[in-house]
PDBQT receptor file of N, H, CA, C and O in Angstrom, charges set to zero:
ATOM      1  N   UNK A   1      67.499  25.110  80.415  1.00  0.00    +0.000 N 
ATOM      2  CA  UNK A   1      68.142  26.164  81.178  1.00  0.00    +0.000 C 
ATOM      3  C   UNK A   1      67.602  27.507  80.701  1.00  0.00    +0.000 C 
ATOM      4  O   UNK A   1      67.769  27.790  79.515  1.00  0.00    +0.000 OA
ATOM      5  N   UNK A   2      67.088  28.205  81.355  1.00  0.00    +0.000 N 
ATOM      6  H   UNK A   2      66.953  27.974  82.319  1.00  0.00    +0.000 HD
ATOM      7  CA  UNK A   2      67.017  29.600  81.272  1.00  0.00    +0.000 C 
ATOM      8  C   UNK A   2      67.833  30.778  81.060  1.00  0.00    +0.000 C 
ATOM      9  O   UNK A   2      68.617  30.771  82.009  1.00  0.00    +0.000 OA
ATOM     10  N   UNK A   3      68.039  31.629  80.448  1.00  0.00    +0.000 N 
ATOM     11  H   UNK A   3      67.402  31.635  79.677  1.00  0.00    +0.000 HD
ATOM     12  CA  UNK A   3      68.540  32.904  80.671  1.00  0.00    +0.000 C 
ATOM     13  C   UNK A   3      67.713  33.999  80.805  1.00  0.00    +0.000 C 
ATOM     14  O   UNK A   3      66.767  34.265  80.063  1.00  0.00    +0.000 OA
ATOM     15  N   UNK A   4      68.293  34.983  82.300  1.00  0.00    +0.000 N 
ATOM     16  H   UNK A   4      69.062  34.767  82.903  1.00  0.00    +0.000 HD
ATOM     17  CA  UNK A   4      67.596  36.289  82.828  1.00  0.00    +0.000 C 
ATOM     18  C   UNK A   4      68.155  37.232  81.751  1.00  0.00    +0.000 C 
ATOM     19  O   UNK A   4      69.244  37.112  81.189  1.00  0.00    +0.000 OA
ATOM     20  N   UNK A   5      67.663  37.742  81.647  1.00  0.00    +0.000 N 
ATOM     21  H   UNK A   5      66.779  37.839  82.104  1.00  0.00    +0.000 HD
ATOM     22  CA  UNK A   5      68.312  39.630  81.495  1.00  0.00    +0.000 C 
ATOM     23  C   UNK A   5      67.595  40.469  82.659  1.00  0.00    +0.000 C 
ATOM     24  O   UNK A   5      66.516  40.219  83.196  1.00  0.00    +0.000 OA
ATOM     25  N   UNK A   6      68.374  41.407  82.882  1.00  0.00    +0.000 N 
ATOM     26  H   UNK A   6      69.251  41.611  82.446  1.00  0.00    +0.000 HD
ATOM     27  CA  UNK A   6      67.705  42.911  83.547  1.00  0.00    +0.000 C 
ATOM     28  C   UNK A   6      67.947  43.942  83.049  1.00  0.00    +0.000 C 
ATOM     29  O   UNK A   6      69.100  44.181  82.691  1.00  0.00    +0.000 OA
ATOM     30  N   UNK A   7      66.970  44.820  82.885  1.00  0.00    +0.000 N 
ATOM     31  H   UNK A   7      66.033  44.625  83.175  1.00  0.00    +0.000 HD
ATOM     32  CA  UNK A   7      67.210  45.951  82.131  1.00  0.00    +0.000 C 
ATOM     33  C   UNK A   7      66.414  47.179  83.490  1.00  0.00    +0.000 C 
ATOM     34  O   UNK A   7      65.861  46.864  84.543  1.00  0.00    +0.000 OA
ATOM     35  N   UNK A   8      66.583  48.145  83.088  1.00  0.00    +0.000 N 
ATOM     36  H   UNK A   8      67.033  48.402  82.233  1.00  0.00    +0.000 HD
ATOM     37  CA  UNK A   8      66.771  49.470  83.834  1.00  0.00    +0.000 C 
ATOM     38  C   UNK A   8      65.662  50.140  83.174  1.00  0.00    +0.000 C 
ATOM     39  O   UNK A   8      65.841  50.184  81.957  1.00  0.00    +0.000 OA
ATOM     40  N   UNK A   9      64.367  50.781  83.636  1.00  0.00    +0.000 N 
ATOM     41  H   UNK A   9      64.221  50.746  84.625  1.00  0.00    +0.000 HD
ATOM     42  CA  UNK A   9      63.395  51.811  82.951  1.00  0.00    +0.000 C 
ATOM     43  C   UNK A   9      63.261  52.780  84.038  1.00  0.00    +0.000 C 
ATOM     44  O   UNK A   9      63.377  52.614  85.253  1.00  0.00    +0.000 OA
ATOM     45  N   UNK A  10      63.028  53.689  83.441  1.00  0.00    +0.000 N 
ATOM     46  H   UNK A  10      62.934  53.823  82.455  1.00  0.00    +0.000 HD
ATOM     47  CA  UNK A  10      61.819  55.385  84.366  1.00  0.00    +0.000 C 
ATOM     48  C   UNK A  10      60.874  55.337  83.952  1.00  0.00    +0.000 C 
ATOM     49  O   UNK A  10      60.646  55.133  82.760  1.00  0.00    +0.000 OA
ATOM     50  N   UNK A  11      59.907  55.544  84.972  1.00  0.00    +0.000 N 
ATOM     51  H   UNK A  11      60.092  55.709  85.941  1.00  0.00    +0.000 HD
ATOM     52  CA  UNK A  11      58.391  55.681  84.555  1.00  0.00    +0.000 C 
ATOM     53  C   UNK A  11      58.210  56.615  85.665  1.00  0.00    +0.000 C 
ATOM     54  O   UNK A  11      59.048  56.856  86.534  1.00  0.00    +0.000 OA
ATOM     55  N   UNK A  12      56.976  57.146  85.552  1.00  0.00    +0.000 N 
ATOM     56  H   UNK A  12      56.296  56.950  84.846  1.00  0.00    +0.000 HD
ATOM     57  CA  UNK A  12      56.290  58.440  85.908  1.00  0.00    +0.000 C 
ATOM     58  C   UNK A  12      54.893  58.413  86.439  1.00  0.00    +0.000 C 
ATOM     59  O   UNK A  12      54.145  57.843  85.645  1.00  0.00    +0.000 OA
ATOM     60  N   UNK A  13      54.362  58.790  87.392  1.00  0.00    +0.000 N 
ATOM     61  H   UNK A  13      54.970  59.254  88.037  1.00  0.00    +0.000 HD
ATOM     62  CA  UNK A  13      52.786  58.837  87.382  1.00  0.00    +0.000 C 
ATOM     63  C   UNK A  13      52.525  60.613  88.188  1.00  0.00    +0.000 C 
ATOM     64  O   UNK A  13      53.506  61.220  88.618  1.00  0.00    +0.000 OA
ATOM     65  N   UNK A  14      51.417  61.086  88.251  1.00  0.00    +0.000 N 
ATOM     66  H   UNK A  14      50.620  60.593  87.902  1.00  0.00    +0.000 HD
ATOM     67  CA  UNK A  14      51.110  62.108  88.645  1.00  0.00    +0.000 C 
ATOM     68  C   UNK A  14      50.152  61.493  90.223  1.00  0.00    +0.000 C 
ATOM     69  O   UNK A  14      49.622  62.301  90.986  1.00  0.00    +0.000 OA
ATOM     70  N   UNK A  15      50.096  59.869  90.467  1.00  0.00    +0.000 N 
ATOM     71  H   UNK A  15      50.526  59.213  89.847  1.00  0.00    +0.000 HD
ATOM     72  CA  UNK A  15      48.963  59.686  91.480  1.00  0.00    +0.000 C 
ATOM     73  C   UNK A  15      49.802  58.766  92.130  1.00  0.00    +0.000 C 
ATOM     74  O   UNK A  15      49.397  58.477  93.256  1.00  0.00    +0.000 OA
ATOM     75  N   UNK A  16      50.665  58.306  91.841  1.00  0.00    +0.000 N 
ATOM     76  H   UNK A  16      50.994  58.541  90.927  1.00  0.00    +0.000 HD
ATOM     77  CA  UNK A  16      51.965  57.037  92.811  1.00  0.00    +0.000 C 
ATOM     78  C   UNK A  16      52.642  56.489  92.375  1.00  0.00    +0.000 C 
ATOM     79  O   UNK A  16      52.672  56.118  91.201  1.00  0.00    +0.000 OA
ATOM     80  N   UNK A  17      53.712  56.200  93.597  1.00  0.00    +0.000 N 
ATOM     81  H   UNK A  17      53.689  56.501  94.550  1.00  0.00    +0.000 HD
ATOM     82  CA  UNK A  17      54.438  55.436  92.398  1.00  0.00    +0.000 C 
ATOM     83  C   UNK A  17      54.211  53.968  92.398  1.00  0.00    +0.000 C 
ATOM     84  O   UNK A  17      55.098  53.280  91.892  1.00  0.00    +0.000 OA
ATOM     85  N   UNK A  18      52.868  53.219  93.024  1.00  0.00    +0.000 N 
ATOM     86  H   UNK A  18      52.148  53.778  93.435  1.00  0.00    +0.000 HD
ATOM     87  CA  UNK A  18      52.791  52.389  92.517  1.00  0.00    +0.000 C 
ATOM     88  C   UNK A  18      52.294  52.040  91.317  1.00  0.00    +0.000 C 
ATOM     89  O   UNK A  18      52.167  50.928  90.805  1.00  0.00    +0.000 OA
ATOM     90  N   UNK A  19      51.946  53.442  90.809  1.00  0.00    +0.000 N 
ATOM     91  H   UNK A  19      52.049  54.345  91.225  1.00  0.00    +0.000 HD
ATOM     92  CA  UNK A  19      50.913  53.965  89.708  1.00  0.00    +0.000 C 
ATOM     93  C   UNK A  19      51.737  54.001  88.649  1.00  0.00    +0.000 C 
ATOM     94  O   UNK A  19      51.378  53.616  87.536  1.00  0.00    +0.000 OA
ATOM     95  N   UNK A  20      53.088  54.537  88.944  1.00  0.00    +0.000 N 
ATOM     96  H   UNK A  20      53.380  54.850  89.848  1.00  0.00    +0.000 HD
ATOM     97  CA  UNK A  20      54.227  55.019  88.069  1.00  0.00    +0.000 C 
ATOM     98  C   UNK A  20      54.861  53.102  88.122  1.00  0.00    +0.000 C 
ATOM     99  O   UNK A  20      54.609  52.546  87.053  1.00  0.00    +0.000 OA
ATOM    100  N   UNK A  21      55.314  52.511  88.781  1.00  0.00    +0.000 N 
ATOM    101  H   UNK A  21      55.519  52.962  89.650  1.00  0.00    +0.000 HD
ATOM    102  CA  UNK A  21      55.574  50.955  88.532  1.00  0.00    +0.000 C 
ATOM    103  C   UNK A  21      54.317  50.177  87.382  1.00  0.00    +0.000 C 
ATOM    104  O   UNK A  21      54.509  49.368  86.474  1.00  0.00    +0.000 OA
ATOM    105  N   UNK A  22      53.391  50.632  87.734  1.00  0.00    +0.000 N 
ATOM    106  H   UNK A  22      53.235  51.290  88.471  1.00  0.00    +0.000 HD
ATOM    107  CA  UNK A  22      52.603  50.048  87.058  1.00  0.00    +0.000 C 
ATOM    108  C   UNK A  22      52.612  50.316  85.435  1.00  0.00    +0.000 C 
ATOM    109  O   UNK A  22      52.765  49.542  84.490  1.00  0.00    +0.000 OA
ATOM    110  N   UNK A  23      52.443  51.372  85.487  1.00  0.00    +0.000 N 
ATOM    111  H   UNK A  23      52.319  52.000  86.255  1.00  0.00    +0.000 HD
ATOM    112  CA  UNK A  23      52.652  52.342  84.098  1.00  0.00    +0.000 C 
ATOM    113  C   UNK A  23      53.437  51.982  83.338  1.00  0.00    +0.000 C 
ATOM    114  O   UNK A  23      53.360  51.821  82.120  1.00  0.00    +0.000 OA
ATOM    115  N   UNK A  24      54.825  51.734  84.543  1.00  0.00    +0.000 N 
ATOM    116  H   UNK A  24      54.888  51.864  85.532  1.00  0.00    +0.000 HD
ATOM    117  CA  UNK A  24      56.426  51.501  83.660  1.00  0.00    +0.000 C 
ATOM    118  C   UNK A  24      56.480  49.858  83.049  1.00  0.00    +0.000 C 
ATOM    119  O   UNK A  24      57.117  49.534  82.046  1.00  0.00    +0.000 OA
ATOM    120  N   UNK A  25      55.608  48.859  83.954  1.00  0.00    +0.000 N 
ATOM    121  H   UNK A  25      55.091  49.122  84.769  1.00  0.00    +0.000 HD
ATOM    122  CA  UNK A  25      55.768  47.627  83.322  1.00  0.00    +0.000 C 
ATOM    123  C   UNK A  25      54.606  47.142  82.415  1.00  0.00    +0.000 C 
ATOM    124  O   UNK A  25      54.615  45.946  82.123  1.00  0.00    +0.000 OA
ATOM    125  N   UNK A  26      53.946  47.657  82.097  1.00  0.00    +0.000 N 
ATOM    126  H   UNK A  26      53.939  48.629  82.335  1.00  0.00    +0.000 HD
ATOM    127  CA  UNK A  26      52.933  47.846  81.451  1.00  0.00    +0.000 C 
ATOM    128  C   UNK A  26      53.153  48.046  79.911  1.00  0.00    +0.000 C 
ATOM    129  O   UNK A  26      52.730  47.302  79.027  1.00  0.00    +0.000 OA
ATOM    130  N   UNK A  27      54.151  49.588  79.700  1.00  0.00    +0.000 N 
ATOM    131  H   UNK A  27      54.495  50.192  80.418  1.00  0.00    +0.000 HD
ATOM    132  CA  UNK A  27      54.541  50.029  78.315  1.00  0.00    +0.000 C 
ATOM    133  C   UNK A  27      56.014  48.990  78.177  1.00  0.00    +0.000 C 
ATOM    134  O   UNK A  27      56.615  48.598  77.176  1.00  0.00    +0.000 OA
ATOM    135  N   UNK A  28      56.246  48.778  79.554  1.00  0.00    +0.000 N 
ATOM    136  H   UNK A  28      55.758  49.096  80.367  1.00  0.00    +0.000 HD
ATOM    137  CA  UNK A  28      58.015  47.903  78.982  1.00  0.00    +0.000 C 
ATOM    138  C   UNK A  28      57.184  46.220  78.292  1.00  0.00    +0.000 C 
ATOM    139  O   UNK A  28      57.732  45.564  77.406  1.00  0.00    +0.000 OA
ATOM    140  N   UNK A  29      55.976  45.855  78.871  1.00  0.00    +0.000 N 
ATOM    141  H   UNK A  29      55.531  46.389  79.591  1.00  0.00    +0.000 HD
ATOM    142  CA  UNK A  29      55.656  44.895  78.249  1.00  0.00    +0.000 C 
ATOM    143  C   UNK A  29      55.056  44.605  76.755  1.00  0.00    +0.000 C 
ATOM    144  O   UNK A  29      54.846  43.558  76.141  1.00  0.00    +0.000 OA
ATOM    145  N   UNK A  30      54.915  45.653  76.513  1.00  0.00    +0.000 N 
ATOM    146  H   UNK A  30      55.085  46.503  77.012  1.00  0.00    +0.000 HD
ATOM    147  CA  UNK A  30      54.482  46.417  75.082  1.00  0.00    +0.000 C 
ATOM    148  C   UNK A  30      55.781  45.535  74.308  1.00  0.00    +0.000 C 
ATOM    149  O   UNK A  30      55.326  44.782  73.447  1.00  0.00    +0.000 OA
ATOM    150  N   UNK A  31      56.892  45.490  74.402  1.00  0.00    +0.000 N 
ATOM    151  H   UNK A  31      57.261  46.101  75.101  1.00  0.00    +0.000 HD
ATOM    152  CA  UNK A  31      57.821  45.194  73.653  1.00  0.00    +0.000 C 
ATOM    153  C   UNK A  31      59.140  44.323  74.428  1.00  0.00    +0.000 C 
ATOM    154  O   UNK A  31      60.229  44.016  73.942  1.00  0.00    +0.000 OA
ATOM    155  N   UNK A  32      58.744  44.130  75.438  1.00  0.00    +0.000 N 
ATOM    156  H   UNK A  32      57.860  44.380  75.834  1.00  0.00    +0.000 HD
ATOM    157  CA  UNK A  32      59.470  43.058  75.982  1.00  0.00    +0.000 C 
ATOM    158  C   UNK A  32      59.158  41.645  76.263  1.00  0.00    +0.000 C 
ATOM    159  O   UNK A  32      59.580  41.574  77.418  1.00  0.00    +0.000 OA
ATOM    160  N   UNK A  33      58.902  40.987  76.106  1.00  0.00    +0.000 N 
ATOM    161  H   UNK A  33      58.559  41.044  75.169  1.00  0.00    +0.000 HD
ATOM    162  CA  UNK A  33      58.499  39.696  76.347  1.00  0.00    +0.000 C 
ATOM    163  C   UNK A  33      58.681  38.696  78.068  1.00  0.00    +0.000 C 
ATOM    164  O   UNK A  33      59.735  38.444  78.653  1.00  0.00    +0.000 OA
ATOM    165  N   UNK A  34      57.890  38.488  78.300  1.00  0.00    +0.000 N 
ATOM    166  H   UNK A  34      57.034  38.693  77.825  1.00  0.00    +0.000 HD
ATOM    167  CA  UNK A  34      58.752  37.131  79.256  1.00  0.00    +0.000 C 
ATOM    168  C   UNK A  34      59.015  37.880  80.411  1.00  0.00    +0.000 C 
ATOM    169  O   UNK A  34      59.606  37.160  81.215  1.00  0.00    +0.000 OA
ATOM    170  N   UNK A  35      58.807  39.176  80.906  1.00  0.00    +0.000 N 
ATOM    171  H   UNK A  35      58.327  39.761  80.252  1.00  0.00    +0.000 HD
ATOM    172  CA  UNK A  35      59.107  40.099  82.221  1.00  0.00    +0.000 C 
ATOM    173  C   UNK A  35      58.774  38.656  83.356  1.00  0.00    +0.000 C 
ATOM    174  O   UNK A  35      57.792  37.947  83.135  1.00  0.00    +0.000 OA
ATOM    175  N   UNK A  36      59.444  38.451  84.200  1.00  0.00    +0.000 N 
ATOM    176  H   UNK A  36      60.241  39.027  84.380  1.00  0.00    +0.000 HD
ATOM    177  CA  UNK A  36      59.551  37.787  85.358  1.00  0.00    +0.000 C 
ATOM    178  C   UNK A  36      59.312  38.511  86.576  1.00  0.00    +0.000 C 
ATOM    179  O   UNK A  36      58.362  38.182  87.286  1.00  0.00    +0.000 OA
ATOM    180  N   UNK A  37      59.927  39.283  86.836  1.00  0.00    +0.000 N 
ATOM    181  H   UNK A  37      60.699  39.551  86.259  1.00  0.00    +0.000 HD
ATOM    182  CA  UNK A  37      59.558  40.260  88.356  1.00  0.00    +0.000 C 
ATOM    183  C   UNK A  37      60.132  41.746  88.001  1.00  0.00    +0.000 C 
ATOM    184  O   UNK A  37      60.636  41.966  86.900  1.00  0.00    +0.000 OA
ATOM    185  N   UNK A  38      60.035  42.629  88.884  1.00  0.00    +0.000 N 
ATOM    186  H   UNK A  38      59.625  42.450  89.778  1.00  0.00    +0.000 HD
ATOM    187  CA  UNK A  38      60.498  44.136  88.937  1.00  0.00    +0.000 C 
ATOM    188  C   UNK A  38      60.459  44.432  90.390  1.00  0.00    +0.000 C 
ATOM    189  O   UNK A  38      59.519  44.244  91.163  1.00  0.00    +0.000 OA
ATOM    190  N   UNK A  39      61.769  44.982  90.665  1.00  0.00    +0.000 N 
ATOM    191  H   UNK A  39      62.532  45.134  90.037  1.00  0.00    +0.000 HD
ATOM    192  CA  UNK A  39      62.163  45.546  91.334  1.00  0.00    +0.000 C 
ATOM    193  C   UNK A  39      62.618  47.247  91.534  1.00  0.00    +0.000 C 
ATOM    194  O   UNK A  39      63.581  47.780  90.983  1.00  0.00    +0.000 OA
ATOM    195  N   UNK A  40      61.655  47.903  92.463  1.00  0.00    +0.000 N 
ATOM    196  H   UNK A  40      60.872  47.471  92.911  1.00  0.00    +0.000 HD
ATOM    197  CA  UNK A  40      61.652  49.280  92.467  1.00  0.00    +0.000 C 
ATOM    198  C   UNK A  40      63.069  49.524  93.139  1.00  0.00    +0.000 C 
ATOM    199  O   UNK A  40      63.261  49.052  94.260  1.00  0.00    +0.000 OA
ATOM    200  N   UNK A  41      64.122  50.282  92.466  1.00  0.00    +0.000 N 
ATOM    201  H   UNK A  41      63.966  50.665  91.556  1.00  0.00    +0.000 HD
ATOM    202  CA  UNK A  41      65.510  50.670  92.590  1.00  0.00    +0.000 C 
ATOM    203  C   UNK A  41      65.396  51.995  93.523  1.00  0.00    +0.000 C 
ATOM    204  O   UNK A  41      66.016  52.233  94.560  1.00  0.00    +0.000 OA
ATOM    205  N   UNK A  42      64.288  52.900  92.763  1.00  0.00    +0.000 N 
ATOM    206  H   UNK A  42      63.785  52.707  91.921  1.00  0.00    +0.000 HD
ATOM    207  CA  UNK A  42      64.514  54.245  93.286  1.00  0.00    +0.000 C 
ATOM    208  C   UNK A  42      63.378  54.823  93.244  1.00  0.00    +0.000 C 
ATOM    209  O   UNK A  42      62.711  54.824  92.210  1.00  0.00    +0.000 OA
ATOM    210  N   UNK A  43      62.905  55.516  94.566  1.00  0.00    +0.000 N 
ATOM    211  H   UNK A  43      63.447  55.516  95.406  1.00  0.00    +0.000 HD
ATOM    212  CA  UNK A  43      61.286  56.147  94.344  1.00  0.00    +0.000 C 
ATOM    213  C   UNK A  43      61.853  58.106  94.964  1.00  0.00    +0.000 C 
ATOM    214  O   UNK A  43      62.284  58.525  96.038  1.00  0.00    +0.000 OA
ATOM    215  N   UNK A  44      61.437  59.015  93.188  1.00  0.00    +0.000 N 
ATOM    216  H   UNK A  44      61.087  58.674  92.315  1.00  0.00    +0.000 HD
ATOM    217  CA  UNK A  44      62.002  59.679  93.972  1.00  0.00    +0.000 C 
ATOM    218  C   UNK A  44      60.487  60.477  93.232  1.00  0.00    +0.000 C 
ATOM    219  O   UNK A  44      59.502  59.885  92.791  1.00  0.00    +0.000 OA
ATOM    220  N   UNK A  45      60.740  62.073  93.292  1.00  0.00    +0.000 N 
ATOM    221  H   UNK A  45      61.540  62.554  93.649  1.00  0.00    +0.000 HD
ATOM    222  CA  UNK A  45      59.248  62.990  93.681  1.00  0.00    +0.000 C 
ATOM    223  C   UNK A  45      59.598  64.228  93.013  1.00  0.00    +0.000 C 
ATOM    224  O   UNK A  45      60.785  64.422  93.275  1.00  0.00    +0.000 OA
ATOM    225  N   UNK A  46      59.026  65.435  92.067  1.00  0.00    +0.000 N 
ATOM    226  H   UNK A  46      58.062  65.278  91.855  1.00  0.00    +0.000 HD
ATOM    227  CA  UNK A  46      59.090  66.391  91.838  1.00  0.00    +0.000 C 
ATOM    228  C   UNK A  46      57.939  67.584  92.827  1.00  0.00    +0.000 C 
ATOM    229  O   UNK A  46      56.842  67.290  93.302  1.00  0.00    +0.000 OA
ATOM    230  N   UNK A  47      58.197  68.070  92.852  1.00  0.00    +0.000 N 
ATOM    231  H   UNK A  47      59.088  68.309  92.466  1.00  0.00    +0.000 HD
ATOM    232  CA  UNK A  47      57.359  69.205  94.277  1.00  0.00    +0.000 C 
ATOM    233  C   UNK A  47      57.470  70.642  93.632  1.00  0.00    +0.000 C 
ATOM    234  O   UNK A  47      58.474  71.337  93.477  1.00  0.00    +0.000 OA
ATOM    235  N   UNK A  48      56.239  70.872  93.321  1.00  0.00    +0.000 N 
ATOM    236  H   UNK A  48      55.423  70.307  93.446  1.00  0.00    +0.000 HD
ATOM    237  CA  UNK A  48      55.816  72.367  92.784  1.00  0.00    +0.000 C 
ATOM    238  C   UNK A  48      54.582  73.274  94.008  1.00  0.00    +0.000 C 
ATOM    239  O   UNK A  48      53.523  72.831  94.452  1.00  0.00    +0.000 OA
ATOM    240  N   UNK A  49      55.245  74.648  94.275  1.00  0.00    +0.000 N 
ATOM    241  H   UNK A  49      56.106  75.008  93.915  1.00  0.00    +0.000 HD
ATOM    242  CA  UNK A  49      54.139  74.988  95.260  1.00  0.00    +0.000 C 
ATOM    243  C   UNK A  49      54.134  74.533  96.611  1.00  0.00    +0.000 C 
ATOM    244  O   UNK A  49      53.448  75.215  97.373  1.00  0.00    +0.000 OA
ATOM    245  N   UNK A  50      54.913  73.243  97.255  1.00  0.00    +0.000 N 
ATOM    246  H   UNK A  50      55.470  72.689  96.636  1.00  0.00    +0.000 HD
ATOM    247  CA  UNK A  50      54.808  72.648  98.354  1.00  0.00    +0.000 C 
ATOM    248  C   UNK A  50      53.907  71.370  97.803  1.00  0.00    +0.000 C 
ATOM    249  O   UNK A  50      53.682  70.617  98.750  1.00  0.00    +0.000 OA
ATOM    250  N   UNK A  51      53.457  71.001  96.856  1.00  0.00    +0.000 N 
ATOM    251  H   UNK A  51      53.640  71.613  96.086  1.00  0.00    +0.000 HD
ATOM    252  CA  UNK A  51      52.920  69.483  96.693  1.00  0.00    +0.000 C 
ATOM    253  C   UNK A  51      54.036  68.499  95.793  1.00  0.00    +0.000 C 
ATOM    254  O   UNK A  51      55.128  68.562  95.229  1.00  0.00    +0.000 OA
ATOM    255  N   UNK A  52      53.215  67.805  96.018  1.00  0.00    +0.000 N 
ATOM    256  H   UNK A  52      52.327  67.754  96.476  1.00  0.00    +0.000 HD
ATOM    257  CA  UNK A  52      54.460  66.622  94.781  1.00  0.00    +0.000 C 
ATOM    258  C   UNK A  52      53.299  66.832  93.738  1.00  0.00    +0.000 C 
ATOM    259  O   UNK A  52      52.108  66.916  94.038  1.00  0.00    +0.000 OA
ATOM    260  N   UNK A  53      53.884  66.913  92.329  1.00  0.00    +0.000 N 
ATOM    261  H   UNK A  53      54.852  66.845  92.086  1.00  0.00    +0.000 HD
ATOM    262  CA  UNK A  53      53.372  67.012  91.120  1.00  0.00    +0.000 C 
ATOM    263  C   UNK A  53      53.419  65.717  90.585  1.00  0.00    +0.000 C 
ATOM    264  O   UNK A  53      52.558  65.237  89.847  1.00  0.00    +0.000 OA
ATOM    265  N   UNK A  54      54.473  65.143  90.982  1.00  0.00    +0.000 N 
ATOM    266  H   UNK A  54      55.172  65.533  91.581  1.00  0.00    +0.000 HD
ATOM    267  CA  UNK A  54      54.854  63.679  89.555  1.00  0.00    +0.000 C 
ATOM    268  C   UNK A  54      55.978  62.887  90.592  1.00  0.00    +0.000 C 
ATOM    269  O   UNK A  54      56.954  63.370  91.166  1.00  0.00    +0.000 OA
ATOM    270  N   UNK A  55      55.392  61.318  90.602  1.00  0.00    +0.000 N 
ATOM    271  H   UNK A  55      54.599  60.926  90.136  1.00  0.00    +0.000 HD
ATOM    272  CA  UNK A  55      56.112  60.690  91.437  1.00  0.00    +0.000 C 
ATOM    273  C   UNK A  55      56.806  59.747  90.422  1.00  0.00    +0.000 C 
ATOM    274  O   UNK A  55      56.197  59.123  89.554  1.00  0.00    +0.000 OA
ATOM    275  N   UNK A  56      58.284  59.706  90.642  1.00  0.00    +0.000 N 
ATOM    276  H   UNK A  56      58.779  60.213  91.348  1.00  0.00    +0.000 HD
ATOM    277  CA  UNK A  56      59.141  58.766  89.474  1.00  0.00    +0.000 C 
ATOM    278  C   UNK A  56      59.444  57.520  90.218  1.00  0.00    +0.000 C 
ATOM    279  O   UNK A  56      59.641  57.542  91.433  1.00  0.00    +0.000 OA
ATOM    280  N   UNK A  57      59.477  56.641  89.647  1.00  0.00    +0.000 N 
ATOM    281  H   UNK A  57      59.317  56.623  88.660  1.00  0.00    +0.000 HD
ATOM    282  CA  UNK A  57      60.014  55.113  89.985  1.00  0.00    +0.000 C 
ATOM    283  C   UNK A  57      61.607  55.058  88.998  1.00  0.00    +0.000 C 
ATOM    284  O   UNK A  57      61.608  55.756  87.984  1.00  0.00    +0.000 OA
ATOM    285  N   UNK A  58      62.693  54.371  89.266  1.00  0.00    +0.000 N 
ATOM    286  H   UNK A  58      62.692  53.804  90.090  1.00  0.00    +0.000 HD
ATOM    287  CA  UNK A  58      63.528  53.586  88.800  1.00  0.00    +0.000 C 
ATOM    288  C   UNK A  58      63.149  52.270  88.801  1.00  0.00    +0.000 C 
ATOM    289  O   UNK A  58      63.053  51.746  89.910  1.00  0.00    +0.000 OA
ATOM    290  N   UNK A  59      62.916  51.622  87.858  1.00  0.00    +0.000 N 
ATOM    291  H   UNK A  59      62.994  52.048  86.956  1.00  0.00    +0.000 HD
ATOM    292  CA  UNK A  59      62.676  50.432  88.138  1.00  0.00    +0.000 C 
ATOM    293  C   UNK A  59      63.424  48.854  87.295  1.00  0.00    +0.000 C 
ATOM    294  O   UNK A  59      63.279  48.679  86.085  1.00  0.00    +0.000 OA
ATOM    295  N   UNK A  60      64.108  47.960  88.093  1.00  0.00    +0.000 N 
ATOM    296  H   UNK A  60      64.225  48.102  89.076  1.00  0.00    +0.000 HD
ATOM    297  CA  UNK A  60      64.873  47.065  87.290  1.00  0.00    +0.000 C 
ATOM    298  C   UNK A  60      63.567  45.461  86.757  1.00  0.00    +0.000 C 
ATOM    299  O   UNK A  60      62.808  44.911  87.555  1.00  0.00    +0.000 OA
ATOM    300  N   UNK A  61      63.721  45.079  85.160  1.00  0.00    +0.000 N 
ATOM    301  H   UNK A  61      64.337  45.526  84.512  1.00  0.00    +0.000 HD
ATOM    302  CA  UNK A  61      63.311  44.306  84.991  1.00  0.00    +0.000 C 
ATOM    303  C   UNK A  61      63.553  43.196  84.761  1.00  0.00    +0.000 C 
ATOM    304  O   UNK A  61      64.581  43.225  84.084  1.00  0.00    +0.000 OA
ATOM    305  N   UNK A  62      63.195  42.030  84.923  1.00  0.00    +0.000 N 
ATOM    306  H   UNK A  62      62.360  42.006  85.472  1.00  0.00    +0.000 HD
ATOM    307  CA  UNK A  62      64.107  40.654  84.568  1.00  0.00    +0.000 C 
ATOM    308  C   UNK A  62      63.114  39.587  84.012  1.00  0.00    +0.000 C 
ATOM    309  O   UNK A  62      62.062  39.143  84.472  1.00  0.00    +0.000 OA
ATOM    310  N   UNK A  63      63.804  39.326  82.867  1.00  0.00    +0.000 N 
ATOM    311  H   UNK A  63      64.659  39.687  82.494  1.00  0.00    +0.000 HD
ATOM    312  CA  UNK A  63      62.884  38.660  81.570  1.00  0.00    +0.000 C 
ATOM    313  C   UNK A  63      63.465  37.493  81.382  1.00  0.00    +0.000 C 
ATOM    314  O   UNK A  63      64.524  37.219  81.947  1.00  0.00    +0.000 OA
ATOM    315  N   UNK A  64      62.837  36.645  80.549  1.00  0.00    +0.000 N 
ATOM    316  H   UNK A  64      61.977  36.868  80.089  1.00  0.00    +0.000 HD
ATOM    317  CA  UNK A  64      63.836  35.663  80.012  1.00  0.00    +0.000 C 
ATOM    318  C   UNK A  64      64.072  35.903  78.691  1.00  0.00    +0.000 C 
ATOM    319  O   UNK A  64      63.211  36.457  78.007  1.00  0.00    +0.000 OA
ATOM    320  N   UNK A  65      65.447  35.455  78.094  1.00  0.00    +0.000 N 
ATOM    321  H   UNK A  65      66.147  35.004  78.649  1.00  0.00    +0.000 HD
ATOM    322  CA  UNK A  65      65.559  35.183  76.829  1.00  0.00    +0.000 C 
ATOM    323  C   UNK A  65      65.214  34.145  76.122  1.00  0.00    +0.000 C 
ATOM    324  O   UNK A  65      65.351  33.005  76.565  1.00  0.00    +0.000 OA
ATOM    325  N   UNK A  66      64.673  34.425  74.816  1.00  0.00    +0.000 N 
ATOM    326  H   UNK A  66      64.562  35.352  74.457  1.00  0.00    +0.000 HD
ATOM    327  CA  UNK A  66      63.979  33.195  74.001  1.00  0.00    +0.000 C 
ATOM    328  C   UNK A  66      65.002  32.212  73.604  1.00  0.00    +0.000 C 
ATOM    329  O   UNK A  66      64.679  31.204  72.976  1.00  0.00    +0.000 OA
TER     330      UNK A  66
């Protein structure tokens, strides 16, 4: 039998946010083990000047426990 967890990260990119998902599961795998899927919660945008500067992801992860 398995057990999930999900946990909750922010990540950031300056070029997308598939860029910023990527980024975010990337460093969460640095120290998480066993990531199963991710699900983007929230895609939101900072805007300087009239451009977007930095696109943020919310993103939920689900791992297994050892």
């Amino acid at each position: 039998m398995s057990i999930l967890k999900v946990i909750e990260i922010l990540s950031s990119s300056e070029i997308s946010w598939e860029d910023a998902a990527r980024k975010g599961v990337a460093k969460a795998s640095k120290s998480v083990k066993h990531i199963r899927s991710v699900y983007v919660h929230e895609q939101s945008a900072t805007v300087s000047d009239g451009g977007i500067t930095e696109f943020r992801v919310n993103l939920k992860l689900t791992f297994e426990l050892e």
